[in-house]
C-alpha positions in Angstrom: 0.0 0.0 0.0 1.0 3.3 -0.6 1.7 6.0 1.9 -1.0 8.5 2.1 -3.0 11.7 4.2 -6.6 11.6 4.0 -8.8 14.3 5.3 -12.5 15.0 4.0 -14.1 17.8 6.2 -17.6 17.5 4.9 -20.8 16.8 7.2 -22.9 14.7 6.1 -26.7 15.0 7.3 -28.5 11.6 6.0 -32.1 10.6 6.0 -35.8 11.7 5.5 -36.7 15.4 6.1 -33.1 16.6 6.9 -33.8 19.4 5.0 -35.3 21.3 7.5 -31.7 21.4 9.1 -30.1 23.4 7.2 -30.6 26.4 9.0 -28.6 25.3 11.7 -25.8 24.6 9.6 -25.6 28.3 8.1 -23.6 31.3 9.8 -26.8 33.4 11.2 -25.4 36.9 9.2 -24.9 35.3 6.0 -26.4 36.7 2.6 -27.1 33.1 0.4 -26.8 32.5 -3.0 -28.9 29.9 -3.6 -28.0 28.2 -6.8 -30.4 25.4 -8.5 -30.8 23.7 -12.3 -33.3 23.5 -14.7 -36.2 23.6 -11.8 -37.0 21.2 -11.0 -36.5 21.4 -7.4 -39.4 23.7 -7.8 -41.7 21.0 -8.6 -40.7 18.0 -6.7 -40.9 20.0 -3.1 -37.3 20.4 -2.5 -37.5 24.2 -3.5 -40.2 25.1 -0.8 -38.8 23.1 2.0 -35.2 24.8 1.2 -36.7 28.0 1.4 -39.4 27.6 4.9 -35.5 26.7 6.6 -34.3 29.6 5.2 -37.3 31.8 6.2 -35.0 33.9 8.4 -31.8 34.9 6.0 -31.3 36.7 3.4 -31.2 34.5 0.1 -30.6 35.8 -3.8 -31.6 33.5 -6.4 -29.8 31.7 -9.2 -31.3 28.9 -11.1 -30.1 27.6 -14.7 -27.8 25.7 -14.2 -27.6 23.5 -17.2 -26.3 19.6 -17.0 -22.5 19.6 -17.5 -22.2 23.2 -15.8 -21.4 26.4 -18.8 -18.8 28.4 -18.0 -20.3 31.5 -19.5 -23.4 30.4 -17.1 -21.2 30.6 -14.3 -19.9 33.8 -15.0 -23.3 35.2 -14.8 -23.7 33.8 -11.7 -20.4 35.5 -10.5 -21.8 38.6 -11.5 -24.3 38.2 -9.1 -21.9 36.5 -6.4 -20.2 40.4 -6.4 -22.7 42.8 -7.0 -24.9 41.2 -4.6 -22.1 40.6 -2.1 -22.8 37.1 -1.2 -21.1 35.7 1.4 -22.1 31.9 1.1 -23.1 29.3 -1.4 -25.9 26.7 -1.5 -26.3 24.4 -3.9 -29.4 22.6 -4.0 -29.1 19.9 -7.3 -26.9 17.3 -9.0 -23.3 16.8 -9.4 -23.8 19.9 -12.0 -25.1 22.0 -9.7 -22.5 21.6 -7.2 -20.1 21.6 -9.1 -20.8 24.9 -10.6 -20.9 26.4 -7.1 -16.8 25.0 -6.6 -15.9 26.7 -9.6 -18.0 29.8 -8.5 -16.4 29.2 -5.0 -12.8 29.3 -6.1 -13.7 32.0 -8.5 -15.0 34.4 -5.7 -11.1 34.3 -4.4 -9.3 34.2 -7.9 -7.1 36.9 -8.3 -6.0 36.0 -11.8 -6.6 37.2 -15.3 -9.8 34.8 -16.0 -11.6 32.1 -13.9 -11.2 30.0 -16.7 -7.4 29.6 -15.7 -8.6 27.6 -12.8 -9.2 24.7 -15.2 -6.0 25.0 -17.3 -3.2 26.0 -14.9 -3.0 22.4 -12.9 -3.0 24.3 -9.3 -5.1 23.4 -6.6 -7.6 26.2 -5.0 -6.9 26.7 -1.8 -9.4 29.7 -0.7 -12.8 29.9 -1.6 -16.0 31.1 -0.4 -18.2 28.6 2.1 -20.9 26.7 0.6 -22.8 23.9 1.6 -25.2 21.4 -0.7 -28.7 19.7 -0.8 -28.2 16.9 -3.0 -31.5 16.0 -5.8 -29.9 13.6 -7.9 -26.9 11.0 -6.8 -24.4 9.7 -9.2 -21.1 12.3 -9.1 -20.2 12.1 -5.1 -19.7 16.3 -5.5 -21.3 16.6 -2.6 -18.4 14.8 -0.6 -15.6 15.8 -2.6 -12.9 18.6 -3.3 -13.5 18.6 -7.2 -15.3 19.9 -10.3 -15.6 20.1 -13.8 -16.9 22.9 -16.0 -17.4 22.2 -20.0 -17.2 25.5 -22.1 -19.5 25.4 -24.8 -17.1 28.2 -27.3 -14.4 25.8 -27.2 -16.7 22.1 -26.6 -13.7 21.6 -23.8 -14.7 20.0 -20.1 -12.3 20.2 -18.1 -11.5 19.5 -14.6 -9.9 20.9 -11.1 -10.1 21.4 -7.5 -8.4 21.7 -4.2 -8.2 21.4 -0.5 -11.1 24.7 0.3 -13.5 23.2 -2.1 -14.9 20.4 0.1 -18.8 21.3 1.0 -19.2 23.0 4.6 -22.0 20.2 4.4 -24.0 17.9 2.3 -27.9 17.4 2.7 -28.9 13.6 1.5 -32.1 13.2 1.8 -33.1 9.8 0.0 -36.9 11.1 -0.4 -36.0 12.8 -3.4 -34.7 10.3 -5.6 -39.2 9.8 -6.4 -39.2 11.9 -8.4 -36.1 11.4 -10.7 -36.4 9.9 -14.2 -35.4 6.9 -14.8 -33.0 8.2 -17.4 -31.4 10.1 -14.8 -31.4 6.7 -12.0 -29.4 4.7 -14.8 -27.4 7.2 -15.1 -26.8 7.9 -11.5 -26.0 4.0 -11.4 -23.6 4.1 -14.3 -21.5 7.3 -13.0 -20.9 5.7 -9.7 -20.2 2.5 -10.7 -17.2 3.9 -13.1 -16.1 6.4 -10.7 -15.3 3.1 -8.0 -13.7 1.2 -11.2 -11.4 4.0 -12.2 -9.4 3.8 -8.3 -9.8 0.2 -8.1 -9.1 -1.5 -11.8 -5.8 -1.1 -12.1 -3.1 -3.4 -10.5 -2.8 -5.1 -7.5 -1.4 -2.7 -4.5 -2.0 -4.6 -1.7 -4.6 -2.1 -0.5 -7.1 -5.5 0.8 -9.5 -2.9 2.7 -9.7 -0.3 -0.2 -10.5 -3.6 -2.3 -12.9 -4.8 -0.1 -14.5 -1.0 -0.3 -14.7 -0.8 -3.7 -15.9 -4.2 -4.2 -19.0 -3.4 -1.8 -20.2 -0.4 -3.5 -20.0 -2.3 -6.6 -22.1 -5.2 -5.5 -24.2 -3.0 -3.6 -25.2 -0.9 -7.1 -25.6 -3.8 -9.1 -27.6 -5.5 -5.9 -30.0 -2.8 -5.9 -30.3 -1.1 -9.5 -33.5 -3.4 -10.5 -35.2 -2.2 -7.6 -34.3 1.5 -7.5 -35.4 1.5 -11.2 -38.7 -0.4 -11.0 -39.6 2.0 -8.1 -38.0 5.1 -7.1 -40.0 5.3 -3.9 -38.1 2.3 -2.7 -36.6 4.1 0.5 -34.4 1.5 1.5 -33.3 1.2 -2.1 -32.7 4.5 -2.5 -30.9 4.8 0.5 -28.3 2.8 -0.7 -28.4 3.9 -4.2 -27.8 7.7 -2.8 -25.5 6.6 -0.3 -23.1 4.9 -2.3 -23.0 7.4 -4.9 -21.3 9.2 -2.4 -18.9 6.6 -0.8 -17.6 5.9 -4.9 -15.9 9.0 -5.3 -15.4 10.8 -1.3 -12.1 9.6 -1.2 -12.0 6.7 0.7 -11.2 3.6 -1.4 -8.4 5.6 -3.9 -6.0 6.4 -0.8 -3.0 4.0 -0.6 -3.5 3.1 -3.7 -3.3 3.8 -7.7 -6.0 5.4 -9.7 -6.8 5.2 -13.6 -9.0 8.2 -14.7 -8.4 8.0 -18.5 -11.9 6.7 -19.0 -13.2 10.5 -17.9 -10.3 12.0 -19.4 -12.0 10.6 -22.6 -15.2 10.5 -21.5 -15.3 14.4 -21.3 -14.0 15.1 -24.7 -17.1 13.2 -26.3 -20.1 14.8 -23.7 -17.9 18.2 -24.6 -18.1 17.4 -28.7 -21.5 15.9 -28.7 -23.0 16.7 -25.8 -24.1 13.2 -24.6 -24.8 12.9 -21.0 -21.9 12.2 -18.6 -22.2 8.7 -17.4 -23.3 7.5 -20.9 -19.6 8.9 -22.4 -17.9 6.8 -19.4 -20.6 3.7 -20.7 -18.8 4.0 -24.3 -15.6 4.6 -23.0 -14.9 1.8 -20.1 -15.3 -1.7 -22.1 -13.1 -0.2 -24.7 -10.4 1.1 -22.5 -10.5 -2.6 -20.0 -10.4 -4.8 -23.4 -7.2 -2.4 -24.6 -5.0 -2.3 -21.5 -6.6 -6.0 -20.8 -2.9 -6.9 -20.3 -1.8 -4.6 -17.4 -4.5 -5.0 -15.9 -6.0 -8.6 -15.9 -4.9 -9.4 -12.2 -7.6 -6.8 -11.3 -10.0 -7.3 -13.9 -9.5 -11.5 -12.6 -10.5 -10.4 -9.7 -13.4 -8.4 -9.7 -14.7 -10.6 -11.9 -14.4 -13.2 -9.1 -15.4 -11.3 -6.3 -18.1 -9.1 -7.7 -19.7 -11.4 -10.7 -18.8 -15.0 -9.0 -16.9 -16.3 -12.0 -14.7 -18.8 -10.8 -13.9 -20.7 -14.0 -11.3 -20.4 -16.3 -7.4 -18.7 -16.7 -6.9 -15.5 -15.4 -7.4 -14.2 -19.0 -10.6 -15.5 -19.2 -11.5 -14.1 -16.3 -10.9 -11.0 -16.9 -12.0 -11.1 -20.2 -15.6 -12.4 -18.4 -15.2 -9.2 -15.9 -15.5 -6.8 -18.7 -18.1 -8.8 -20.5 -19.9 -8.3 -17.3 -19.6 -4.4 -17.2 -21.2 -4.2 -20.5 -24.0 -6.1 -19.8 -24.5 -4.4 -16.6 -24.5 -1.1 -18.4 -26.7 -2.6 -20.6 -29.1 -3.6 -18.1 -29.7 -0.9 -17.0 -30.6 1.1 -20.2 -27.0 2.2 -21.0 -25.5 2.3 -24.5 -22.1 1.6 -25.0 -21.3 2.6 -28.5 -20.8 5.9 -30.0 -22.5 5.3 -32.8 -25.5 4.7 -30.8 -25.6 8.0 -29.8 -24.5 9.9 -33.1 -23.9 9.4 -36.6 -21.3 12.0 -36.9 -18.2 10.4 -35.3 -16.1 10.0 -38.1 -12.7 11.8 -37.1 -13.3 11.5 -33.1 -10.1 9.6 -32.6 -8.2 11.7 -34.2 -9.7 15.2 -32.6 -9.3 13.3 -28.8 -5.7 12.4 -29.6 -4.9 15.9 -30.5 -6.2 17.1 -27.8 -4.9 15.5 -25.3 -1.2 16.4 -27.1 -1.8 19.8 -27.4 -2.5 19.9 -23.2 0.5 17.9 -23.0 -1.3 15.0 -21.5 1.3 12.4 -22.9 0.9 9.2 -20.0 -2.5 8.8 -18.8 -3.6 6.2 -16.6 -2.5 4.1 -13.5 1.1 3.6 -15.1 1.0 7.1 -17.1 1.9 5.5 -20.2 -1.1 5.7 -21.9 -0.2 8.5 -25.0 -2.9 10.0 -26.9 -2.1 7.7 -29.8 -3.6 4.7 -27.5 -6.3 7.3 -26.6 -7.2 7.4 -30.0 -7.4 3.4 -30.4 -9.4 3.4 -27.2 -12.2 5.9 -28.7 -11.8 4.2 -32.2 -12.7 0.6 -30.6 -15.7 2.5 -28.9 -17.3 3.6 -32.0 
């Protein structure tokens, strides 16, 4: 195992009508920004029980958030962050949502030339105005985590960053909400998680056995309870656990003391930021491809998930592993997932190529676990995924 510090200062307030909490939770003198999505918050009841707890502050409004958070968006919102002289941030939505408030967060303190430079100059924010979250749809763990990603629309880039002051104050998780969310937006939820525990735990043996053991559980545990959560969202103890370990896949936990991946997002961002396909379905198209690629370096791993979390016993370690990623797919597939590009568009001709040179213009040269993965392999990768 690898040496490591690990340090995640966010309060977590779980279970049914925790929302009515969040006053308490709120410096008494501060002036809120309250920041939602499309609105839907405004018709599933979240919106009026946020604002009866926050009955006795002084709250702005921001709403429009779109999924995969716009920077120009964002800058709007800024506007409002200055002229309004906010002095904290709630975020009541998805993985979008909060992570639009980080960026806006580390933006309040950015002393640079543009806020954009926060995604493209590698460095870690380390001041940034409070905020806190009440979390509508699980799938990104944002609300337990010290990172973001922003995709601007000029350029179709999504891009990613974070650092040490952008952990939540607090996250709200009530598991009542998860009713009213389309199933589109469950299987998606589902999908997300399940790559984010994949991408710290498929890579080599470390001899991290508890991490293992973590990762292993929130994998069973999604795949355990994804036919109920989908047939009935109202499933409390389903969702629970569905909202729950959405969380516990990307807080931090099971990646310490050991390596991570992360090329699947890499190249999962440049297609949602080219086509605009949703998130988790880019990761969908991306993960089969990348496991079958790098099959080789990573076949211990892929052996043993397979083992442990799909009970395949027979057969070499190659065919185990080859079972293991047979077993992703039809997972994603399960649960309404596509994994092919062209499924999705018929304009990919060329993607390859545009990914590859994207990644060498950034400099990106060794992605993955071993950071030998050029953007020539990146290219095969998306190519096998079409």
């Amino acid at each position: 195992m690898n040496n490591f510090e690990f340090k995640n200062p966010t309060k977590i307030i779980f279970g049914k009508g925790k929302i009515a909490n969040l006053s308490k939770e709120i410096p008494a003198n501060a002036k809120i920004l309250l920041l939602y999505g499309g609105g839907s918050i405004k018709s599933n009841g979240v919106y009026e029980q946020v604002k009866k707890a926050l009955s006795s502050f002084d709250v702005v409004e921001f709403g429009g958030i779109p999924a995969n958070p716009e920077y120009a968006v964002l800058m709007e919102a800024l506007k409002v962050i200055k002229s309004e002289k906010i002095t904290f941030l709630l975020a009541v939505g998805g993985g979008s949502v909060i992570d639009g408030t980080k960026f806006l967060s580390a933006a309040t303190e950015y002393e640079g030339e543009t806020p954009w430079d926060l995604l493209t100059s590698g460095k870690p924010s380390l001041k940034g105005m409070p905020f806190g979250t009440i979390l509508t749809l699980p799938a990104t763990g944002s609300e337990m985590n010290s990172g973001y990603v922003i995709t601007r629309k000029e350029t179709k880039e999504k891009l990613a960053s974070g650092g040490p002051a952008l952990f939540p104050l607090f996250s709200i998780l009530d598991p009542q909400v998860i009713s009213s969310i389309p199933q589109i937006q469950i299987a998606n939820g589902l999908v997300d998680a399940f790559t984010h525990v994949m991408e710290q735990y498929m890579t080599y043996p470390a001899n991290g056995l508890l991490q293992d053991r973590f990762a292993e559980s929130i994998l069973q545990t999604l795949v355990e309870i994804a036919p109920a959560i989908l047939k009935n969202p109202s499933d409390y103890n389903a969702a629970s656990n569905f909202m729950w370990s959405c969380t516990m896949a990307l807080n931090g936990l099971i990646g310490e003391g050991v390596p991570g991946d992360w090329a699947v997002h890499m190249m999962g961002h440049e297609l949602t930021a080219m086509f605009g396909i949703d998130h988790a379905r880019t990761l969908a198209i991306i993960a089969p491809s990348h496991y079958r690629y790098n099959i080789e370096t990573k076949k211990e791993k892929l052996a043993q998930y397979a083992e442990r979390v799909w009970g395949v016993t027979n057969g070499t370690i190659e065919e185990k592993a080859k079972a293991g990623i047979d077993k992703t797919e039809e997972f994603f597939h399960s649960v309404g997932i596509k994994t092919k590009l062209s499924e999705y568009t018929a304009e990919f001709a060329g993607t390859a190529e545009i990914v590859s040179k994207r990644f060498t213009d950034r400099g990106w040269m060794g992605l993955g676990e071993h950071q030998k993965l050029a953007p020539a392999d990146a290219a095969k990768i998306v190519e096998m995924s079409y």
